[in-house]
C-alpha positions in Angstrom: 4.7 12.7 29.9 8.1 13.5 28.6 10.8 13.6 31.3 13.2 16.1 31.7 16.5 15.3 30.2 20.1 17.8 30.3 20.6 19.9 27.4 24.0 18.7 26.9 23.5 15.3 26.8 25.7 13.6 24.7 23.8 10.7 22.4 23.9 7.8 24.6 24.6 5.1 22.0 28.1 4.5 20.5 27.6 3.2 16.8 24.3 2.6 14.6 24.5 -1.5 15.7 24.5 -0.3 19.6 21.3 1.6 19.6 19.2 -1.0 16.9 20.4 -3.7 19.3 19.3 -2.1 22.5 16.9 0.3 21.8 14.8 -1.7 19.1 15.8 -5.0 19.9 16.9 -6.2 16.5 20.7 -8.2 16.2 21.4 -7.0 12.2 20.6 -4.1 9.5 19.1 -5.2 6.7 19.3 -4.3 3.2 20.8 -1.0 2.7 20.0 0.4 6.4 23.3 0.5 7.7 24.8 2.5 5.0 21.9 5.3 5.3 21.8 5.4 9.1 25.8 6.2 9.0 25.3 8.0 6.4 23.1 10.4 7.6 24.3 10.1 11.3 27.5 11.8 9.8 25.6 14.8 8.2 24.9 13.3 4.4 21.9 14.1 2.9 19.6 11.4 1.7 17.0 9.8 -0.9 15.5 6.3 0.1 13.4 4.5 -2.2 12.3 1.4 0.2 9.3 -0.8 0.6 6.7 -0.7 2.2 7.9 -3.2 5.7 11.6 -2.6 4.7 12.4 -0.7 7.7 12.3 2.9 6.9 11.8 4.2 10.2 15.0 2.9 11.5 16.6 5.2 8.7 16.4 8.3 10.1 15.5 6.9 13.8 18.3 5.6 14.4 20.5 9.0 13.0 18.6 10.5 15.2 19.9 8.8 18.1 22.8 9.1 17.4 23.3 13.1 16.4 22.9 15.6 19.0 19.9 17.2 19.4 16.5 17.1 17.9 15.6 15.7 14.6 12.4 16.7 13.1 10.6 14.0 11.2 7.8 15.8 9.1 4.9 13.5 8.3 1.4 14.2 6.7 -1.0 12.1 9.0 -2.0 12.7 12.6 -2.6 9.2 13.1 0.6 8.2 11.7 2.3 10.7 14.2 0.7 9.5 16.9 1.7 5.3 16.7 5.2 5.9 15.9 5.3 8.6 18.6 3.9 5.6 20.8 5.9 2.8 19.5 9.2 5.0 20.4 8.5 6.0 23.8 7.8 2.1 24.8 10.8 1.5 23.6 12.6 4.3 25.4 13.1 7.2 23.1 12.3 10.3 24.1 9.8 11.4 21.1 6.7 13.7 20.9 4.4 14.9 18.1 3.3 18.4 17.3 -0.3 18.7 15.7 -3.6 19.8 15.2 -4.9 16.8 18.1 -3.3 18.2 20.6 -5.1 20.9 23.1 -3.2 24.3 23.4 -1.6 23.3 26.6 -0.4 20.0 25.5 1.0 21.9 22.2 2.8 24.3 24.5 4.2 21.3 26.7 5.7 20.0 23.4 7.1 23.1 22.7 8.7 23.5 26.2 10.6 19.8 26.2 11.7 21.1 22.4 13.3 24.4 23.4 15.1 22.6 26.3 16.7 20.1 24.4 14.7 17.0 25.7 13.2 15.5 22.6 15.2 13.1 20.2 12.6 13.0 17.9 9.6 15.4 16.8 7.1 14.3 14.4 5.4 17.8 12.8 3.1 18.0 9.7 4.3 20.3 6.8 2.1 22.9 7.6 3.0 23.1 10.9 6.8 23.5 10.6 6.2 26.3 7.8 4.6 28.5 10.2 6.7 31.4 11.9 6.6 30.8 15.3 7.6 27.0 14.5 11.0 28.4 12.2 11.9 30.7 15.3 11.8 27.5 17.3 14.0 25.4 14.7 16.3 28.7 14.7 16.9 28.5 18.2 17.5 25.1 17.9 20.1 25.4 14.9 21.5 28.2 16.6 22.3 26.3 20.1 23.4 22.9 18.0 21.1 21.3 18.7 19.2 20.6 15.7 20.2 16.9 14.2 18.4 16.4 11.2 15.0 16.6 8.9 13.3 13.9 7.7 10.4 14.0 5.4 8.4 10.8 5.2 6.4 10.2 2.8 8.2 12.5 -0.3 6.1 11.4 -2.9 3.3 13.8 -1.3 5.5 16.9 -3.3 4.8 15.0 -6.6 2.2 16.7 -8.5 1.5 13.9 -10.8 0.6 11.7 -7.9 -2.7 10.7 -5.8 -1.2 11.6 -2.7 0.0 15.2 -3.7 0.1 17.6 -0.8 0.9 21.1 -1.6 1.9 22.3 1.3 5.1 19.6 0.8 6.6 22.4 -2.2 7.3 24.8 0.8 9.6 22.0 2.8 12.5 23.3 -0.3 12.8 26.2 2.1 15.1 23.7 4.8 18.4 23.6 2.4 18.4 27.2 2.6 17.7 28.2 6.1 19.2 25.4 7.3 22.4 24.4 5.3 24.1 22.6 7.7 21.5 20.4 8.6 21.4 16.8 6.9 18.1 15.9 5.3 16.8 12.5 4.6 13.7 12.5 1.8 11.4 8.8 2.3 9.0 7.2 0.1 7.8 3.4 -0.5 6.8 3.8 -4.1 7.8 6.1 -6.4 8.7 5.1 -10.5 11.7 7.2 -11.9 9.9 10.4 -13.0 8.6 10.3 -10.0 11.8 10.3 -7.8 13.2 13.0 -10.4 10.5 15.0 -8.9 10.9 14.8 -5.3 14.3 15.7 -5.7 14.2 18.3 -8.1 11.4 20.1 -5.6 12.6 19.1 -2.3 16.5 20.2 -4.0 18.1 17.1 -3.3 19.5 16.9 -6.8 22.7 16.1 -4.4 21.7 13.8 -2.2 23.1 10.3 -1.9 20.0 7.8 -3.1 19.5 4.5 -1.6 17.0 1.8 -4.0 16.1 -0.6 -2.5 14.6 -3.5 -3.8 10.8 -3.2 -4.5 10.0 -7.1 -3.8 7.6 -7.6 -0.9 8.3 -11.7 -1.4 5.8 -12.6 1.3 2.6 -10.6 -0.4 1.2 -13.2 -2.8 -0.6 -11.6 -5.7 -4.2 -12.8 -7.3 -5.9 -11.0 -10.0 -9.6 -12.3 -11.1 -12.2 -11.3 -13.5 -15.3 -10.1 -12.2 -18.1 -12.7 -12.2 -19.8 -11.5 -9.2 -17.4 -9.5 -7.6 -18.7 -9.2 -4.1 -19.3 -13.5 -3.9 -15.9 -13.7 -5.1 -14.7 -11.3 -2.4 -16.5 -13.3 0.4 -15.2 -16.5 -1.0 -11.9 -15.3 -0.5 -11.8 -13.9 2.7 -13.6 -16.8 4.4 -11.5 -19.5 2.6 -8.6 -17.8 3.5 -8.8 -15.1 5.9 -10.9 -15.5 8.3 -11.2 -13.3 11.5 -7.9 -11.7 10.6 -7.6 -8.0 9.4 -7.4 -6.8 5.7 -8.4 -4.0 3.6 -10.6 -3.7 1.0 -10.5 -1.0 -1.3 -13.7 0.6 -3.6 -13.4 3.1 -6.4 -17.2 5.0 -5.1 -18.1 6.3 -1.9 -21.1 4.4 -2.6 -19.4 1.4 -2.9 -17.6 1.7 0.1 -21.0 1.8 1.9 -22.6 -1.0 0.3 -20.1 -3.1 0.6 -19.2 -2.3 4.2 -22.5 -2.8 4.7 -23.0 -5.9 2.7 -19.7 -8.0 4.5 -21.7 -7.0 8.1 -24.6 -8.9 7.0 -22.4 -11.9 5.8 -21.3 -11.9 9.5 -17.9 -10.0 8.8 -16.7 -6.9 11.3 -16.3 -4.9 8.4 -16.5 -0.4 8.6 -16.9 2.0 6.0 -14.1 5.0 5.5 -14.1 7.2 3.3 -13.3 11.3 2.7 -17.6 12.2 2.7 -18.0 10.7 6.6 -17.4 12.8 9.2 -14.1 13.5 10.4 -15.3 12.0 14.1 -16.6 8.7 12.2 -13.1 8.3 10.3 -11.2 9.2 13.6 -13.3 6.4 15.4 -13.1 3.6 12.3 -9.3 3.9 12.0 -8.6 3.9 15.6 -10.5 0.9 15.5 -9.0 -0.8 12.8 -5.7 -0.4 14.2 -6.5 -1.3 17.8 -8.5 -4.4 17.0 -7.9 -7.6 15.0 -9.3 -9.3 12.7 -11.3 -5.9 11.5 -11.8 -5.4 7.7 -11.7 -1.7 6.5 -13.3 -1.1 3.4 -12.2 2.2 2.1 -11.6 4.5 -0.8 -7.9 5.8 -1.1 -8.8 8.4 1.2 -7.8 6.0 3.8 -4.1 4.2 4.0 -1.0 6.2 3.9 0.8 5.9 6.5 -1.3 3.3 8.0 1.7 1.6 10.2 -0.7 -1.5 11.2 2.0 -4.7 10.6 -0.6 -7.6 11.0 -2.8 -6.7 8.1 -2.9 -10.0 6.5 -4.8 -9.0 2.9 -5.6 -5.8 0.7 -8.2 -6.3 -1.8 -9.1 -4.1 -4.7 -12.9 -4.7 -5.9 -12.1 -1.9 -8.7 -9.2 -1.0 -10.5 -6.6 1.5 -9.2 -5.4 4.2 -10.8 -1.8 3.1 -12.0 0.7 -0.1 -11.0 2.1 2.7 -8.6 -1.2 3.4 -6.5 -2.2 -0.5 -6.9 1.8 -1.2 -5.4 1.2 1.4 -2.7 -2.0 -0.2 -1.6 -1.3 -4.0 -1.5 2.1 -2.6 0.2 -0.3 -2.3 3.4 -0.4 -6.1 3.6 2.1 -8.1 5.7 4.1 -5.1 6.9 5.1 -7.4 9.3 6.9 -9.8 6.9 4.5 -12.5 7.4 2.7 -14.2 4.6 -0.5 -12.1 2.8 -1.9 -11.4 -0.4 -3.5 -8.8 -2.6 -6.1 -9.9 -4.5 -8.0 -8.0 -7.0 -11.1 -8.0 -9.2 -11.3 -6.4 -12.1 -13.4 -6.0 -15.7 -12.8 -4.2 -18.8 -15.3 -1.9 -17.3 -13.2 -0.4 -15.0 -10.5 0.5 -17.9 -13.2 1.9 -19.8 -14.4 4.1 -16.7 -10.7 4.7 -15.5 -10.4 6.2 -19.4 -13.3 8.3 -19.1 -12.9 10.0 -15.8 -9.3 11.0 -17.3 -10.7 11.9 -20.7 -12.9 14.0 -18.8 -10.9 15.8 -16.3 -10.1 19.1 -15.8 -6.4 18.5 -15.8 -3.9 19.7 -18.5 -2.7 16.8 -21.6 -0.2 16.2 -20.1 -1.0 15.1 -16.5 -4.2 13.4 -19.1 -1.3 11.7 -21.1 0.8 10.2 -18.1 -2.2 9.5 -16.8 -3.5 7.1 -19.4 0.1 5.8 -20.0 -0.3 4.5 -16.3 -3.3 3.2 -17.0 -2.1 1.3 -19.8 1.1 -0.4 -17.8 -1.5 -1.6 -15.7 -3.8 -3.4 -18.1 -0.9 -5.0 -18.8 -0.4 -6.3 -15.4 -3.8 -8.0 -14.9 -4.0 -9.2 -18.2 -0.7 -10.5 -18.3 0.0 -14.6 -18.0 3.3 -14.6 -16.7 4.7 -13.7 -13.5 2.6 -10.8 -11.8 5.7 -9.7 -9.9 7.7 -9.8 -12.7 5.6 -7.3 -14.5 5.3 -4.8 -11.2 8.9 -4.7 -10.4 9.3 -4.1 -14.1 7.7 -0.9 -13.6 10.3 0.4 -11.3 13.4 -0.8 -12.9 14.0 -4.1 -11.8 14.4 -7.1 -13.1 13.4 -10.5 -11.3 12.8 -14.1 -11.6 9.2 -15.8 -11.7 8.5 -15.8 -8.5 6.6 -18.8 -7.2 3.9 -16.6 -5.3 1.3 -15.5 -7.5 -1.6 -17.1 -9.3 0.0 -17.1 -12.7 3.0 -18.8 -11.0 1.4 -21.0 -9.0 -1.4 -22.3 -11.3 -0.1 -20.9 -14.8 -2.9 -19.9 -17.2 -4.4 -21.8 -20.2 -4.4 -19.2 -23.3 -6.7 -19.7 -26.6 -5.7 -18.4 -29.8 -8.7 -15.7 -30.0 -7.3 -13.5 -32.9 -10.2 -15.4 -35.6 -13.1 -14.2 -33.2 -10.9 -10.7 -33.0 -10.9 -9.8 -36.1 -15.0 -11.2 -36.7 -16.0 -8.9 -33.4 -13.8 -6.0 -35.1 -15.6 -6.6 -38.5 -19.1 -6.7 -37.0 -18.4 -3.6 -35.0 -17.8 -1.9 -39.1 -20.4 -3.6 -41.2 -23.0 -2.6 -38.4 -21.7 1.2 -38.4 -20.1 1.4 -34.9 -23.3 2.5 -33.8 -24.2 -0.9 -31.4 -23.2 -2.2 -28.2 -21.4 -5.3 -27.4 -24.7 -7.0 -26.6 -26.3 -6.8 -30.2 -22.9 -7.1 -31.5 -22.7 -10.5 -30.1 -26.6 -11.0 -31.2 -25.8 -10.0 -34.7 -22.5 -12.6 -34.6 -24.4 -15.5 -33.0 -27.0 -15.3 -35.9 -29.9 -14.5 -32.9 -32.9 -13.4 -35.1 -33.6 -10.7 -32.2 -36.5 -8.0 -32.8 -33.3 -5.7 -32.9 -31.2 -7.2 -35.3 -34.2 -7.6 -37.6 -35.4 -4.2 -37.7 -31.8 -3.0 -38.5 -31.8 -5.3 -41.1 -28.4 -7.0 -39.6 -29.4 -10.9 -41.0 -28.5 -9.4 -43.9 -24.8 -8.3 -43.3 -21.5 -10.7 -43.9 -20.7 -11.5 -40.4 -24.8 -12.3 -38.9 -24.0 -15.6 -37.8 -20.4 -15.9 -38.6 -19.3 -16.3 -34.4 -22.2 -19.4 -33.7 -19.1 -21.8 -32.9 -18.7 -19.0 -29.7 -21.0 -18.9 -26.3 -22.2 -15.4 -25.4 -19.9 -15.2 -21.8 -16.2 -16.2 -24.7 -18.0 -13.7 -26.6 -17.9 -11.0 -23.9 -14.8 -11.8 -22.8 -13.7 -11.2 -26.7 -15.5 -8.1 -26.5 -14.0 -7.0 -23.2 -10.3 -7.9 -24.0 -10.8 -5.4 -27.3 -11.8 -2.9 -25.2 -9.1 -3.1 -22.6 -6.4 -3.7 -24.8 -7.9 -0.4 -27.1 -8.2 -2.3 -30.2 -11.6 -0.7 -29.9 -13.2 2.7 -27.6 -16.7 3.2 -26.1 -18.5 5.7 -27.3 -20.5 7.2 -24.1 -22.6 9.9 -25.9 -23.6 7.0 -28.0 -25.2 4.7 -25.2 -21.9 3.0 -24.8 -21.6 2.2 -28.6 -18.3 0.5 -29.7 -16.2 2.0 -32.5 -12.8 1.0 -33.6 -9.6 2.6 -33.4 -6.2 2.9 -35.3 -4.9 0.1 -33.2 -7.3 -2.5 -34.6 -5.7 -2.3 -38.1 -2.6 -4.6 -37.8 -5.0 -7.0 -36.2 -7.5 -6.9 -38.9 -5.0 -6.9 -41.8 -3.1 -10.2 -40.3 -0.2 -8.5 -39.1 -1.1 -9.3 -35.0 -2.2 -12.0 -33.0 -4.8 -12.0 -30.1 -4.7 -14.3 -27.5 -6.5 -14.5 -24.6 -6.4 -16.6 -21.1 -8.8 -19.0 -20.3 -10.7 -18.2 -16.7 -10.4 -21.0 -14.5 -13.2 -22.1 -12.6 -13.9 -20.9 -9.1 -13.0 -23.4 -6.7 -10.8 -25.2 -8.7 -7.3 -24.0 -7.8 -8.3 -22.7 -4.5 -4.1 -21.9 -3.0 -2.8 -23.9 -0.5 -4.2 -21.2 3.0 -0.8 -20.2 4.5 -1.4 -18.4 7.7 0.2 -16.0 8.8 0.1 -15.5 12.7 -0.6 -19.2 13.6 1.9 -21.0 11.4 3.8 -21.8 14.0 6.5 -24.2 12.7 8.0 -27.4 14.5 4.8 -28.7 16.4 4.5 -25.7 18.5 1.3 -25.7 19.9 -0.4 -22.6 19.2 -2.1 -21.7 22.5 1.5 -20.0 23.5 0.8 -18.2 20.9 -2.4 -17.3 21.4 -1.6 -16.5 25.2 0.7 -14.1 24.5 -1.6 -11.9 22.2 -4.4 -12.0 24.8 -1.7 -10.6 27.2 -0.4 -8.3 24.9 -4.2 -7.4 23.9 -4.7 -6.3 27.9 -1.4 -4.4 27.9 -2.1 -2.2 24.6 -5.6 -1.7 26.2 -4.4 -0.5 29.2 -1.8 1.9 27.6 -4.5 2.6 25.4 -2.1 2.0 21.7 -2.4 -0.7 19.1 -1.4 -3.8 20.2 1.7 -3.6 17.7 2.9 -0.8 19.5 3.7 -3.3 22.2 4.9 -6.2 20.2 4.3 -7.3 16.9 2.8 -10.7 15.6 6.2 -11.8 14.2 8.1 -11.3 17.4 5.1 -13.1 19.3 5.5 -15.9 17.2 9.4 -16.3 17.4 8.7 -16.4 21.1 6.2 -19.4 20.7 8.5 -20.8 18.9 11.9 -20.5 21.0 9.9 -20.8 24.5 13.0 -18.5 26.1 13.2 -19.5 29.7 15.5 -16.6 31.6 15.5 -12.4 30.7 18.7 -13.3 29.0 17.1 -15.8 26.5 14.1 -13.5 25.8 16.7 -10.6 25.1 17.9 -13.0 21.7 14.1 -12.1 20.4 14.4 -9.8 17.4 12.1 -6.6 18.3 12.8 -7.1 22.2 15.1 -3.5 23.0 16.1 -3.1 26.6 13.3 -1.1 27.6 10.9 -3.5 26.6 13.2 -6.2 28.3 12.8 -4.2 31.3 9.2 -3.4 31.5 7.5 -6.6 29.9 10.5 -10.0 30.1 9.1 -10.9 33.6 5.5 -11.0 32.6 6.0 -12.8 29.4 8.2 -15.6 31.0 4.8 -15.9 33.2 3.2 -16.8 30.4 5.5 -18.8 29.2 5.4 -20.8 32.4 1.6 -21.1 32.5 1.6 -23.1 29.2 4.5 -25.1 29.9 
């Protein structure tokens, strides 16, 4: 229900700090905030590059406030739309969405409280705000000053080189024109430099003022395995360290998606399938699920997670390689939104590179998207084979330069590496003297000196390198073999029943000009990290049934409003609340993510609680 409100109303809070203190209940601006809320607020337009969890809402939220009028916040997901719609009207603001969910007389109620001037904020899709009768509304608006700004979340859907292109975000280039006057503020959480080149050349915010901030998520811990039975190693994770808490895990296959979904339930996990070939009811009830219950695990295809504003999603794991470092950064960037400790842990095998490769090499797309493409690719290769830092290598990617950082398995339990450019250059050499016409598997027969049907009816005991890798086991040879592969020292030939051949890059190797090195796997179970939880680590001998009293209440009260529990309160503010037991309104005001509205409609219940586990 959206009340009536004057259409000259003045904005009712005096500076940026006023309304995030009151209205959203935080004391300070991080980062760069400040300076793009005032910039905006006083009719700047505006490129923000932040991270996932780095507050980007409050950017053009707060302008909002603070601007006469309406601002229009164009965003490409309905369910998106509809928690941030929620999460702004507990907290006072008077916000609304326009979209395809609503029924025509809801749309039309929407469209009343817009022409009358009672909406701060309206979150629209794209296609939507490009229609005609939607510009004649913005017009009006404009026209009676009463239109405060654009924002479009989520500008790396106008890049065309992306995985999250939406066309329909070229026609938003229309707003500097029809609306000159109007500041604009462009958002994205990942987005490498051609990238951002793009969204401003097509959005034309060449001018705009950009805002970088910095790409670290500190609290995400990264982990990047081999595969050695992917799906065990999956379980083994989640049970030793996520337990009943929420995550994501994300598939390459629709298939996979299934089977796996599938697979966790019988392991005794609350795990669902999503993906783009269910039906739209089925996705609709799995993500409303996932973020209105805890401890549920998603497994998913990219089709799912943009824009998924769930704070308390303690892991993202990958069981197949993603596309490029910027996809994989996008993805594990759905972990620990709510600055709380998580990780993103993947899986992978040279496998996946070669069928990354293939499924480029075979699109329909032109060389040059083919060429970016398999540069992507490439950077990351580098990342999960690398044995330094992981973060170092991802924030590489976008520009910026860190120290190790203590929070990711090569930091925390550095690699052992093996000089393996000897058995590099024998695997290369038996790939040529047995006419690049095999497989790794008789490869490896032909170098172990097996006397295999196979290798005797090519006559391959007769060559100069049968027998000449014994000193090797047939899983170091594999690994040998996979490591080429990835690194493109040498290509599989599909029409060739996955046949290896070498490539240009395998001469300096060959000759003695290069070195190959490769990390030794440790074993599973043997550096097993330290489990650092996330919504019970409650510090300073709190007991944790507080805690866990206050998200059974807010459970009833999110159930009962029918919203995701976060839209209430989140996990982190639950715990500081544990933790500082307040004992008057005024105390429980000194909570970060406790606004006055919230003060006003929840304080007294929670001190209750409080109280009861005193």
């Amino acid at each position: 229900m959206i009340e009536s409100r004057p259409m000259s109303a003045q904005p009712a809070y005096s500076s940026a700090l006023h309304a995030l203190q009151h209205v959203f209940g935080y004391a300070a601006f991080r980062g760069e905030q400040q300076a793009i809320v005032e910039h905006v607020a006083a009719g700047g337009d505006a490129l923000v590059l932040m991270p996932t969890g780095g507050g980007k809402s409050l950017c053009y939220q707060i302008p909002a406030l603070l601007r006469r009028g309406t601002a229009v916040v164009v965003s490409p997901l309905i369910a998106l739309m509809h928690d941030q719609v929620s999460a702004l009207v507990e907290a006072g603001v008077q916000a609304a969405f326009l979209n395809s969910s609503l029924d025509a007389e809801a749309a039309r109620a929407v469209e009343r409280a817009l022409y009358a001037g009672e909406l701060d904020l309206l979150y629209v899709a794209p296609e939507r705000l490009m229609t005609p009768r939607f510009l004649d509304q913005l017009d009006h608006l404009r026209d009676t000053g009463r239109l405060a700004l654009f924002a479009i979340d989520e500008a790396h859907c106008v890049s065309q080189w992306g995985h999250d292109f939406r066309p329909e975000y070229l026609q938003l280039s229309i707003l500097p024109e029809r609306y000159p006057a109007i500041p604009r503020i462009a958002l994205t959480a990942t987005a490498d430099r051609q990238t951002r080149e793009e969204i401003a050349t097509r959005l034309n915010l060449q001018d705009a003022r950009r805002f970088v901030a910095s790409f670290d998520r500190p609290n995400i811990r990264y982990t990047i395995v081999e595969k050695d039975d992917p799906r065990r190693q999956l379980l083994h994770f989640i049970r030793e360290e996520f337990a009943s808490e929420a995550g994501i895990v994300y598939c390459l296959s629709r298939r996979k998606v299934e089977e796996t979904a599938a697979w966790l339930q019988e392991q005794g996990l609350n795990a669902l399938p999503y993906h783009a070939g269910l039906a739209q009811e089925v996705r609709a009830e799995h993500q409303t699920r996932f973020l209105r219950e805890d401890g549920l695990i998603m497994v998913a295809t990219i089709a799912f997670g943009m824009g998924i504003d769930k704070p308390d999603v303690r892991f993202v794991a990958h069981l197949d390689l993603p596309r490029s470092i910027e996809g994989y950064y996008q993805e594990t960037g759905r972990a620990g939104r709510d600055g709380l400790p998580a990780q993103a842990w993947m899986a992978w095998g040279a496998q996946d590179v070669v069928q990354q490769r293939r499924m480029i090499d075979e699109s329909e797309a032109s060389e040059e998207f083919k060429r970016l493409a398999r540069n992507r690719l490439d950077v990351l290769v580098g990342l999960v084979e690398a044995n330094t830092c992981r973060r170092q290598h991802l924030l590489a990617y976008f520009g910026e330069e860190a120290p190790p950082c203590g929070n990711c398995d090569n930091c925390l339990h550095p690699p052992q590496t093996w000089d393996a450019t000897e058995a590099a250059r024998k695997a290369l050499s038996c790939v040529y003297r047995t006419g690049q016409r095999y497989g790794a598997g008789h490869l490896i027969d032909v170098l172990r000196g097996e006397t295999t049907d196979k290798v005797l009816e090519r006559g391959h005991e007769r060559i100069s390198t049968f027998g000449i890798g014994s000193e090797l086991d047939e899983k170091r040879w594999r690994t040998v073999f996979r490591q080429l592969v990835a690194r493109e020292l040498v290509a599989v030939d599909h029409e060739r029943y996955n046949a290896l051949r070498l490539t240009d890059a395998a001469r300096p190797l060959l000759r003695g000009e290069a070195e190959f090195h490769l990390r030794l796997e440790r074993e599973q179970g043997r550096s097993r990290s330290k489990r650092r939880s996330s919504t019970i680590d409650i510090p300073g001998g709190i007991p944790t049934t507080l805690f866990d009293r206050l998200r059974a209440w807010r459970a009833t009260q999110a159930r009962e409003r029918n919203v995701p529990a976060y839209v209430i309160f989140h996990d982190a503010t639950l715990r500081e609340i544990a933790i500082a037991r307040p004992a008057s309104l005024a105390e429980l005001a000194g909570v970060s993510g406790i606004g006055d509205r919230k003060l006003e409609a929840y304080g007294s219940a929670i001190l209750d609680v409080i109280g009861e586990t005193a």
